[in-house]
C-alpha positions in Angstrom: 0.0 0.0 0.0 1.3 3.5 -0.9 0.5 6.4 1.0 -0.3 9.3 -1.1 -0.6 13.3 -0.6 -2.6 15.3 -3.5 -2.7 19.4 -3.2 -6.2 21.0 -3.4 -5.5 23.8 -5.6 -8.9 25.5 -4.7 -7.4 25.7 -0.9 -4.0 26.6 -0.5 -2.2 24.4 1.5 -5.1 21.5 1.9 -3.8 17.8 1.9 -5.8 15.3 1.6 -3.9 12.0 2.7 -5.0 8.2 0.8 -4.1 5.4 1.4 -3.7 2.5 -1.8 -2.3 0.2 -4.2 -1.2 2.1 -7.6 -0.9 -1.9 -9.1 -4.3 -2.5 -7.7 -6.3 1.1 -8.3 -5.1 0.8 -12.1 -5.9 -2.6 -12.5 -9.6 -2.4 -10.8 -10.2 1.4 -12.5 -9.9 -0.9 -15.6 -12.7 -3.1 -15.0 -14.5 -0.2 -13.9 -14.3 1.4 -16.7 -15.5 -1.3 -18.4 -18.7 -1.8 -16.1 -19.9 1.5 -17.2 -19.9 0.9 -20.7 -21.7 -2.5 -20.2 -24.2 -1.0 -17.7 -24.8 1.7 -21.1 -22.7 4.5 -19.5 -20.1 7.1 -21.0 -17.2 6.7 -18.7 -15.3 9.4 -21.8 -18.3 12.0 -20.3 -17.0 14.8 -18.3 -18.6 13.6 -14.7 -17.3 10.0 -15.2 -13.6 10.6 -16.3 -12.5 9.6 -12.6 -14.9 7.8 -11.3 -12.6 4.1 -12.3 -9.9 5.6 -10.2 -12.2 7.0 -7.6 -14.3 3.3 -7.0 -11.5 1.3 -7.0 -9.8 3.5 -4.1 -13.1 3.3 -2.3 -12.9 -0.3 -2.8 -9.7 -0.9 -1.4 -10.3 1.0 1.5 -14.0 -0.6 2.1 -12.4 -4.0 2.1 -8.9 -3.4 4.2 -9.9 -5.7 6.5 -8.3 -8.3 4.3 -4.6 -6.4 5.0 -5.5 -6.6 8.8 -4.6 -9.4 11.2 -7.3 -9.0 14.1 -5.3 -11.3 16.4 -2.4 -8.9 16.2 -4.6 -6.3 16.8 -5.7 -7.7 20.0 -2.6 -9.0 21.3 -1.0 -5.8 20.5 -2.3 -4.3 23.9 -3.1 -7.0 26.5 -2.1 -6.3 29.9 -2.3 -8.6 33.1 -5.8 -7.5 35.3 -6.8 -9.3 37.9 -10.3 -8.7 37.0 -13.1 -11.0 36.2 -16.6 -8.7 35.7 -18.2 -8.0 31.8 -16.3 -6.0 30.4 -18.7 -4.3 27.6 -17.9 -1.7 24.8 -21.1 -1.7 22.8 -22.8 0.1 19.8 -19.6 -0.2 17.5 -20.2 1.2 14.5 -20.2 -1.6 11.1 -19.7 -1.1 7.5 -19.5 -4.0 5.5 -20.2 -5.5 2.3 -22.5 -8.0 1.8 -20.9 -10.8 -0.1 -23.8 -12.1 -2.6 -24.6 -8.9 -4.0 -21.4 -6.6 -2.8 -24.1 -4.1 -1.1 -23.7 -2.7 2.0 -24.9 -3.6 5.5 -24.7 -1.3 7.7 -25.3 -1.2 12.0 -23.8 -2.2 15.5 -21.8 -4.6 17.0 -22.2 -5.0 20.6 -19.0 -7.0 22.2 -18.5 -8.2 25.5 -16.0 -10.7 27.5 -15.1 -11.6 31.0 -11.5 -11.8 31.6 -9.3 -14.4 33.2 -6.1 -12.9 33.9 -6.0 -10.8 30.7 -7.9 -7.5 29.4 -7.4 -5.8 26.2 -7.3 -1.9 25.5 -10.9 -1.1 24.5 -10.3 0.5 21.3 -8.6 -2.7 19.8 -11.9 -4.4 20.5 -13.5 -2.2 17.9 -10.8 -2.5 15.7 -11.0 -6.4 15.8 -14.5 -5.5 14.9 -13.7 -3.5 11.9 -10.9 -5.7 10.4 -13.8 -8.3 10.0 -16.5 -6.3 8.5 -14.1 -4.6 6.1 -14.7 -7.8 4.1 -16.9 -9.3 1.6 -19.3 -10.7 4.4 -22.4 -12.2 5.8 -23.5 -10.8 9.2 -23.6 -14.7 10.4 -19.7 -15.3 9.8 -19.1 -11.8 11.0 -20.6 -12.1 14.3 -18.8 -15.8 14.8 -14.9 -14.6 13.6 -15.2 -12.0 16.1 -16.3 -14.1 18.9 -14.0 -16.9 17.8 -11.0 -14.0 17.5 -11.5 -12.6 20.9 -11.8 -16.2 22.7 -8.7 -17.6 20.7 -6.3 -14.4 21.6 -7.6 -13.4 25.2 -8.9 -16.5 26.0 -11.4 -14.9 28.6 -13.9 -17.1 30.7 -16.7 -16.1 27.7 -17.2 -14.1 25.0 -20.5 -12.5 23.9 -21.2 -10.7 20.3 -24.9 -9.2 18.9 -24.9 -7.7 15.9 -27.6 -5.6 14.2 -27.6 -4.7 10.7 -29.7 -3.1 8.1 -29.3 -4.3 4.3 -29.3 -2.5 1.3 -29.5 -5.9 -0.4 -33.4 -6.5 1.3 -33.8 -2.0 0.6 -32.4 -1.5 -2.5 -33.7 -4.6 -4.4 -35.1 -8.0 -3.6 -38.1 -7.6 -1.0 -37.6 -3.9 -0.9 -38.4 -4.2 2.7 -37.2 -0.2 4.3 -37.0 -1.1 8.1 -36.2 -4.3 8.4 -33.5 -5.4 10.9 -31.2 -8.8 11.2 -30.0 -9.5 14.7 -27.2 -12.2 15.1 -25.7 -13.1 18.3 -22.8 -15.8 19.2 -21.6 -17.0 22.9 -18.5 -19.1 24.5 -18.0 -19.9 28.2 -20.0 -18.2 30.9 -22.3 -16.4 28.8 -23.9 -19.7 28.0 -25.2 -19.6 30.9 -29.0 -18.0 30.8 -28.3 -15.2 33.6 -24.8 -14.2 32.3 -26.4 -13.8 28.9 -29.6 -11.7 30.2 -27.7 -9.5 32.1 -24.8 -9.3 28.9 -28.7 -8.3 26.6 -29.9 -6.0 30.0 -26.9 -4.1 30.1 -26.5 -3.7 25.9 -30.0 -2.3 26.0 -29.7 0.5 28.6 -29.0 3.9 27.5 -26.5 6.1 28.9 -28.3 9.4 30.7 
């Protein structure tokens, strides 16, 4: 990946900073530019000359998570805590791409372990998140590679992930259906047990204030 500055002649002094593949921008602008003459577009007209280049940056920095090791990510910043209460960081932001029709889905992942003997810095728990969903994915596998990623590293007494999503796949086309809502959920360890898990789905409900 190369890490590119561009002047914005408009504003003096503005840089804007990206972050891509030349090999692979060129490469995927070219099959871009292709798509819009098979879809019946102009990509010669003036408001299409850079829109190749532009989607395959987009793309590459939609679906980073495949340059991202989330186990790295996590054991990066574990420390030795002597503590053994939920630890929760909930309504974490996802953007991913659904993998049948490249679409987005788009909501929350709610995440919480109980440690045994090792905690993690909270923001790597949103990152782990994000280095999953930055894939071609299905909210199913999603919710189970983070679980499975957080149990593996950490290796806690239990793991608990929900996920809600919305997706453009049932909006856009398909059933057309606006509000619709897919909730997935995965557990290991304590939160198998019925009061662990209510009080996990109590405490991912309440709203702060």
């Amino acid at each position: 990946m190369s890490l590119k500055y561009s002047l914005n002649s408009e504003n003096s002094g503005y840089r804007k900073v990206e972050l891509y593949d030349e090999k692979k921008t060129e490469a995927l602008g070219q099959h871009y530019h292709s798509i819009l003459k098979l879809v019946g577009e102009d990509p010669g007209r003036e408001g299409l000359l850079k829109t190749p280049e532009r989607v395959a940056k987009a793309m590459q920095f939609m679906l980073q998570g495949y340059e991202q090791d989330p186990e790295k990510i996590l054991s990066s910043a574990m420390f030795r805590e002597d503590y053994k209460q939920m630890v929760i960081v909930k309504d974490i932001e996802i953007y991913s791409m659904c993998e049948h029709h490249m679409l987005p889905f788009i909501g929350k992942a709610h995440v919480g372990y109980i440690p045994n003997g090792y905690i993690t810095g909270l923001s790597k728990i949103a990152r782990v998140v994000d280095a999953y969903a930055r894939r071609l994915q299905v909210q199913e596998r999603l919710t189970t590679q983070i679980k499975d990623c957080i149990q593996k590293t950490l290796n806690p007494l239990g793991v608990a992930v929900v996920i809600e999503a919305q997706h453009l796949c049932m909006q856009m086309r398909g059933v057309e259906k606006q509000h619709s809502v897919s909730t997935t959920s995965d557990f290991t360890g304590a939160f198998e047990r019925v009061a662990t898990r209510e009080e996990f789905i109590r405490l991912i409900s309440t709203k702060m204030g």
